[in-house]
C-alpha positions, 0 to 999 in steps of 0.5 A: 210176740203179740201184735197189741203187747204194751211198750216198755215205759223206760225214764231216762235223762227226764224223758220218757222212751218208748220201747214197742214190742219189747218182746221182739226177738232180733237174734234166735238161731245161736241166741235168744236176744229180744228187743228190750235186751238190746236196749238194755245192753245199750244203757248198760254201755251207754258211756261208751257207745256215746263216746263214739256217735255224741254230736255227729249226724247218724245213718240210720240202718235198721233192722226192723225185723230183727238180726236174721233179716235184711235191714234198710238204710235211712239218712233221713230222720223219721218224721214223726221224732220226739221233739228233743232229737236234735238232726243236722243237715249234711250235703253229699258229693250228689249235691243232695242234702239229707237232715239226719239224726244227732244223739247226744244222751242215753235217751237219744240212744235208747230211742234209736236203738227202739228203731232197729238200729243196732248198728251205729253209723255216725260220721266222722264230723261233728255237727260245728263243723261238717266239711272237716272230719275229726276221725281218720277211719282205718278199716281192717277188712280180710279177704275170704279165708284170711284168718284172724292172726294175720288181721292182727299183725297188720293191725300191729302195723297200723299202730307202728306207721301212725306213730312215726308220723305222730299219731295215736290209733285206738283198736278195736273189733269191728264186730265181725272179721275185721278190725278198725283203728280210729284216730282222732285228728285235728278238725283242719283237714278236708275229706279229700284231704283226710283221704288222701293221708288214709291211702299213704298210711294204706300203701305204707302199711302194704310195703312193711308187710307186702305178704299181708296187707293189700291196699287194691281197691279192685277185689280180684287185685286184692290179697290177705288184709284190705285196709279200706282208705275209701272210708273217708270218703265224704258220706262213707260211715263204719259201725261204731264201738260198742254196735252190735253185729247180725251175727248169730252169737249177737257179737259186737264191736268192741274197743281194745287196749292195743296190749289186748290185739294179739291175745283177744278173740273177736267171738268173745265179745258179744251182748252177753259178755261186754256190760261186764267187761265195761262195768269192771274195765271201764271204755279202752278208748274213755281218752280218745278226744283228748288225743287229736294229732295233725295229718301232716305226716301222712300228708308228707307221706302222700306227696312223697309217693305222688312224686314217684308216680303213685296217683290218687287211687279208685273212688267209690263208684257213685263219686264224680271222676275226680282229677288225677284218678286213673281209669275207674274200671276193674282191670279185668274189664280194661283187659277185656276192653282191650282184647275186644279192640285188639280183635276188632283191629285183627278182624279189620285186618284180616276178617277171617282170622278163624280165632276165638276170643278167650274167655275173661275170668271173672265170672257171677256165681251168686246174687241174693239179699242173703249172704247165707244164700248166696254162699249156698249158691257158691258151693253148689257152683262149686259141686258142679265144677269140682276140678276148677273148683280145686284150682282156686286160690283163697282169694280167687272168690270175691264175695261182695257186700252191694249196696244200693239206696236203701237195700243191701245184697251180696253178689259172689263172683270167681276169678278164674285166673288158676284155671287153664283157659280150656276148662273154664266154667262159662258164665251161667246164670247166677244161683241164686240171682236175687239182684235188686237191680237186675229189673233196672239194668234190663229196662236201661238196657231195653231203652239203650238197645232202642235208642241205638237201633232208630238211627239205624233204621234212619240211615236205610231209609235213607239210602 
C-alpha cells in the first residue's frame, strides 16, 4: 500500500464516499482482504446489515490497522463528519453523555465502514426513544473447550422457552464461537426492565438443560454454555448481523432460519461466501420489525423466581450497586475474604497457631493486547506445571476478554480447584504481563500505601 495511493471515489445514494488507502490489507494471514473489499462486501449486504444497525446510535470499534491488530473503541462521532451523518446524544449509567453516530443508508454504512469498523455496534434503541430498548439480546457465549453441538442445542432451548412466553427469536452466528438470538420487543420496557426478563429467560434455559447451559456470571462458576443477560445492561452492544469478525478466515456474523442451527457450520460464513448467499436466500431475518412481542412473560417468569429467593444477579462491574444485588465479588475473593477473617480471629485467639493459610485458587497465568500471545503465554505456563496442568478441567481455564475506555486485552487465569492443595503452582508474574492497567493499579496502590502509612506516623509522634 502506498502511503499517497488515491482514495476510491464510490457514488452511492447521491453522495460521494471516500474509501482512503483502498489498498489496505485488513486480513492476510489465512486470507488476503484489503479495505475496499470490505466495503464492497458491505454494499454487496447493504439491505441486511442496515436491517440490524437503521436508526440506532453506533459504538464505533475500529480497526484502524487492520483485523491482525488491536482496535479502539469510540463513542463519539469523529468531528470532522460529512454533514448528512445524523448522531444522537446517549446518556450512560456514568452520568456522562456521548454524541454518537446513527446511519440509516448504504452511503452511511460505506463511510463507516472507511473508518475500520468492521464490527457493527449498535444499540438496542432507536434514536425516538433511547430510554426503552426494542431488542432483547440473547448472547451464546461457550466457555473454552465447549463445542459447537452443544452452543446449538442450548440455542434450541432458547427458541423453545421464548415461545412459551410468546416470543419470536431470530438466530444467527456471532461470527465467532457463539451464537446470538435477537428478539424484537415492544419499546415499552426499560433497560433494567429488559434485563431482568434476559436473566428469568437465562436461568430457565440453565434449568431445562442444567448439564449445558450456565447463567453464572462469575467465569470460574461457570460451565458449557454462558447465555450473557449482562448484555442488556444500558450502554452494553453486541456485533450485528452481517459484522465481520478478526478471525483469520474474514468470518462473519451471520443471520439463520432456525431449521439452519443444527446443520450450519459457523466457518462457512465468511466475506467470501455470504453476498452469495444473500443474493440467492435473500436476509433470514427481512421480517424481524414486523415481530415485536411483550415481555410480560419473562417478567411473570422474573417475579416467580424472585419470590423463591432468586435476586437480582451481578452487574457489570462499572455500574453503581444497584438495590437488591448480592455481594459483587467473585467468589473466590468472598472465600478468601473470609479465610482471611476466620485466621485473623484464630490468630486474635491464640497468635501462635503455627498454621499456614491455603492457597486461593485462581491464579494470572497471562495478560497481553494479544489474545494469540497471551494463549502462548498459557501453554508455556502449562509446560512448566505439567502435572497440575493435567488436572484441569475444561472449564477450569478462563480466558477473559478485558475492556478498558478505549483499549481491549486479554487476561488468562487458572482455577486450581483440581489441583491438590500441595501441588498448586503459586501465583508468578504473569507471561506475558501486557496489562494496560497495571502503570494505574500500581500508582493507586502507591498513593493508598501513602495515605495510610501518614496517620501512622501521626499516632507515634503522638504517643
Amino acid at each position: 500500500m502506498s502511503a499517497d495511493e488515491a482514495a476510491e471515489i464510490l457514488s452511492l445514494d447521491g453522495r460521494e464516499v471516500r474509501v482512503t488507502h483502498p489498498s489496505k490489507l485488513y486480513f492476510s494471514k489465512q486470507v488476503r482482504v484489503t479495505k475496499l473489499d470490505l466495503v464492497r462486501y458491505f454494499l454487496s449486504v447493504a439491505p441486511g446489515s442496515l436491517q440490524g444497525i437503521r436508526d440506532r446510535p453506533i459504538v464505533l470499534k475500529r480497526f484502524v490497522n487492520g483485523a491482525e491488530a488491536e482496535p479502539f473503541y469510540q463513542k463519539r462521532a469523529p468531528g470532522d463528519r460529512p454533514e448528512w451523518i445524523r448522531t444522537v446524544t446517549l446518556s450512560f449509567p456514568s452520568g456522562r453523555t456521548a454524541e454518537e453516530i446513527v446511519i440509516d443508508d448504504t452511503a452511511g454504512l460505506a463511510w463507516i465502514v472507511n473508518l475500520g469498523c468492521m464490527e457493527l455496534h449498535p444499540h438496542p434503541v432507536r434514536t425516538g426513544d433511547l430510554e426503552h430498548p426494542d431488542e432483547l439480546r440473547v448472547d451464546l457465549d461457550p466457555i473454552p473447550g465447549v463445542g459447537w453441538d452443544d452452543v446449538r442445542r442450548v440455542a434450541m432451548e432458547v427458541k423453545a422457552m421464548l415461545e412459551e412466553v410468546g416470543l419470536r427469536g431470530w438466530p444467527k452466528t456471532s461470527g465467532s464461537r457463539g451464537m446470538h438470538v435477537n428478539v424484537r420487543i415492544e419499546p415499552c420496557w426499560t433497560f433494567t426492565e429488559v434485563r431482568r426478563a434476559a436473566i428469568a429467560l437465562s436461568r430457565a434455559v440453565e434449568r431445562r438443560v442444567p448439564q449445558l447451559a450456565s447463567s453464572k456470571w462469575w467465569k470460574e462458576e461457570r460451565h458449557g454454555v454462558f447465555l450473557d443477560y449482562n448484555q442488556n445492561a444500558k450502554d452494553r452492544t453486541t456485533a450485528a448481523a452481517y459484522s465481520v469478525r478478526p478471525l483469520p478466515d474474514a468470518r462473519v456474523s451471520t443471520p439463520l432460519a432456525w431449521e439452519e442451527v443444527l446443520e450450519c457450520d459457523p466457518g462457512d460464513f465468511t466475506v467470501f461466501t455470504v453476498p452469495e448467499r444473500f443474493a440467492s436466500k435473500g436476509d433470514p431475518h427481512a421480517e424481524m420489525d414486523r415481530e415485536a412481542g411483550s415481555l410480560e412473560g419473562l417478567l411473570e417468569l422474573a417475579a416467580r423466581d424472585e419470590a423463591e429467593g432468586l435476586g437480582d444477579a451481578p452487574w457489570p462491574p462499572h455500574f453503581r450497586k444497584m438495590e437488591g444485588e448480592g455481594r459483587r465479588v467473585a467468589p473466590s475473593r468472598a472465600k478468601k475474604s473470609s479465610a482471611k477473617k476466620a485466621v485473623a480471629m484464630k490468630e486474635a485467639a491464640s497468635p501462635a497457631t503455627g498454621r499456614r493459610q491455603s492457597k486461593m485458587p485462581l491464579i494470572v497465568v497471562a495478560n497481553s493486547t494479544s489474545k494469540q500471545e497471551a494463549l502462548d503465554g498459557l501453554e508455556r505456563w502449562k509446560s512448566r506445571h505439567e502435572e497440575a496442568a493435567r488436572l484441569l478441567a475444561v472449564d477450569d481455564v478462563l480466558v477473559d476478554s478485558m475492556r478498558g475506555s478505549s483499549s481491549t486485552w486479554t487476561r488468562v487465569r487458572v482455577n486450581l480447584r483440581h489441583v491438590p492443595e500441595e501441588m498448586r503452582p503459586p501465583q508468578e508474574t504473569p507471561d506475558p504481563d501486557d496489562d494496560p492497567t497495571r502503570k494505574w493499579r500500581e500508582t493507586h496502590a502507591a498513593d493508598e500505601s501513602e495515605q495510610g502509612e501518614k496517620p501512622k506516623r501521626a499516632r507515634r509522634k503522638k504517643e
